[in-house]
N, C-alpha and C positions, 0 to 999 in steps of 0.2 A: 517397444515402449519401455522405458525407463524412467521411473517414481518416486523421489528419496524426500525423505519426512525429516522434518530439523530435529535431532536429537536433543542438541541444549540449547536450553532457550536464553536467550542473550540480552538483559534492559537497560537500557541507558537513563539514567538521571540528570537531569540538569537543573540545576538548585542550587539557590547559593547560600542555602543557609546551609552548614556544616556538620549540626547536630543532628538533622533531620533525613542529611546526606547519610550520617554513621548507621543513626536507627534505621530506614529503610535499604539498605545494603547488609547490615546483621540480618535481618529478619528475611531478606527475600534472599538470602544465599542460604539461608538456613532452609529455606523452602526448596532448594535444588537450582535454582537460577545463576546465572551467570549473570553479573552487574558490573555495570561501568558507568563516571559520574563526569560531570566537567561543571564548574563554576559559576561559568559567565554563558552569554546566548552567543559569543561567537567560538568559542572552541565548542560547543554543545553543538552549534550548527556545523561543524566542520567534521566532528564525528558522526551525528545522524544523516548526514549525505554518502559516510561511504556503503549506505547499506548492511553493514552488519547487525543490528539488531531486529531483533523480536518484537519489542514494544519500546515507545518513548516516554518517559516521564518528564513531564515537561511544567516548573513555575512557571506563570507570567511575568510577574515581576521580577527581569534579570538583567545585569548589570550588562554593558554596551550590545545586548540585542534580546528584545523581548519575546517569549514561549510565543508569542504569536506570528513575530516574522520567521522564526524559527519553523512551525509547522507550516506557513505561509509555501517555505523553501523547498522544504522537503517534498508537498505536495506539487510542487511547477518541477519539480525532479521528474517524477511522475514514480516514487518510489511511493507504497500506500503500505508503509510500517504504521501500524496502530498507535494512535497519542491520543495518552490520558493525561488531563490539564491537573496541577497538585496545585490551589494558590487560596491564598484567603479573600482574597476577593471572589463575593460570592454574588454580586451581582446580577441579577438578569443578561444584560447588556454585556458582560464578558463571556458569558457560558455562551449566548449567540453568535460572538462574535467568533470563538474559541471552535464552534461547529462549522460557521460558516468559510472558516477557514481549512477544515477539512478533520480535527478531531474528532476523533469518536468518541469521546467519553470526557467529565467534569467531576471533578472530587473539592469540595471546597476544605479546609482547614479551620479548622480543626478536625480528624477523619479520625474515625476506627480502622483500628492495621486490619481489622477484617473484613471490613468492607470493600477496603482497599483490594485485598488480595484475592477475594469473588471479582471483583473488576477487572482486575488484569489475569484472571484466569480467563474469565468470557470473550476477552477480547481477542487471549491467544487462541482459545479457541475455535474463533471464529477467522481467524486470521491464520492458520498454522497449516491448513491442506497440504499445501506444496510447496516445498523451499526449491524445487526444480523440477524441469519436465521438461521429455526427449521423445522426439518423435520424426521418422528417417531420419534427416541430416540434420535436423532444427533443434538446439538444445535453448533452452529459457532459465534463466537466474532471475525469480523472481523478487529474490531478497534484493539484487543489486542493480535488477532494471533491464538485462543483458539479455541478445539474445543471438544466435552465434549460427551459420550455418556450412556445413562441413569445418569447423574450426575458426571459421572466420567470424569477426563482429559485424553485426547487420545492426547500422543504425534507423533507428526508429526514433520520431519525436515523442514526444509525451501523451499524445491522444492515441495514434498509434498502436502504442505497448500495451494502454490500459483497452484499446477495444480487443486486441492480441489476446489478454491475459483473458477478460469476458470469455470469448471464445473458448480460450483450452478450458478455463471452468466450466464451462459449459457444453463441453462438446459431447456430440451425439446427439444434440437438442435441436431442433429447428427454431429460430431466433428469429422473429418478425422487424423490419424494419423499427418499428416503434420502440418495439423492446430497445434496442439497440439504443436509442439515440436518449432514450429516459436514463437507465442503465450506467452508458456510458457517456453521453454528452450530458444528461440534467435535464436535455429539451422534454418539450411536452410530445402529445402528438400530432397537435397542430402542424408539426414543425415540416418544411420536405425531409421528405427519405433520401433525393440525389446525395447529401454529404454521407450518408451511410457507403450507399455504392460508391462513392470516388474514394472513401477512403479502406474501401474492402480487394480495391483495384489494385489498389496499391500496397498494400499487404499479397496479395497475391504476385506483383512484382517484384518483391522483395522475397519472399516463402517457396515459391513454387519454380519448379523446373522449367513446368510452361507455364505460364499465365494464362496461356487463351484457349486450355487444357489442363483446369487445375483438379488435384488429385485432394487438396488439404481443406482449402474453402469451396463449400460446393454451393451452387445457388438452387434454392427449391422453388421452382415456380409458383409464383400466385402467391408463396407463403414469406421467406426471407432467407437467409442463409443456416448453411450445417457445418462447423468444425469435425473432420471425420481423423483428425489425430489420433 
């Protein structure tokens, strides 16, 4: 097994006000971070697709593409870099919208830089376990969505990676159908469990030497699956 931890943490800004771009890049380099900004919502979208950050700071209100199609993108990526909304509009209905679109966090404007910066601490926190992880032949980039075996890229859709990634966070856990599809689909428990199994099938035909003999995803009778990575 091989386990490597992001040493500098990297945030992207996308804002287009100027001055607020200067003050929060003085202050959060002075805090140790690594920062990079972009303007407008389509060079901001074009940067936070290639994975390399940390966390995203993202206005709503931005010039030819909005903080919200912006996180909208990133999330159908299936990359789950952490985005903290910065905007003054502080409406109910944005900050919903802002979540529902897959941000984790709302900071309305006018903010304390120190509130600010307990939030994007929590968030790395909670976000920062594993910038990669290898196990036999299987290596995982989870910053950029990638996941490779014996060298090669193995493509995976977006549902995929993120039931993928569940697993290695979780691994050594036995994980009950339910969990699974709350977790990583959203569904309830209502819901069938068959989309779990078709799509754990197929992770095993993708991950495993045999499939019909797997060593990686192992199924626990009566209960649900175990990541034994």
């Amino acid at each position: 097994m091989n386990l490597e931890r992001t040493m500098s943490q990297k945030i992207l800004i996308v804002e287009d006000e100027a001055s607020l771009v200067m003050t929060l890049t003085d202050r959060l380099q002075r805090n140790g971070y690594e920062v990079d900004s972009a303007g407008d919502g389509e060079v901001g979208l074009e940067k936070a697709l290639t994975g390399a950050y940390d966390l995203l700071l993202l206005d709503v209100m931005l010039p030819l593409k909005s903080g919200f199609d912006i996180c909208r993108k990133v999330r159908q990526s299936a990359l789950d870099t952490p985005i903290l909304f910065l905007t003054a509009r502080g409406q109910t209905i944005d900050k919903v919208t802002g979540l529902q679109f897959g941000a984790d966090d709302y900071l309305t404007k006018p903010f304390d830089m120190m509130e600010l910066e307990a939030r994007i601490e929590a968030l790395l926190r909670r976000a920062a376990p594993e910038a990669s992880y290898s196990f036999g032949n299987i290596s995982i980039d989870f910053r950029s969505a990638q996941v490779t075996k014996n060298g090669v890229p193995v493509v995976f859709s977006a549902r995929e990676f993120h039931l993928f990634r569940y697993l290695v966070e979780h691994r050594g856990a036995t994980l009950s159908r339910e969990e699974l599809l709350t977790e990583v689909w959203g569904y309830d428990a209502m819901t069938s469990t068959r989309t779990v199994d078709v799509h754990m099938a197929w992770l095993r035909q993708k991950i495993e030497e045999n499939p019909k003999f797997p060593v990686w995803i192992l199924t626990v009778r009566g209960m649900g699956y175990k990541f034994t990575g």
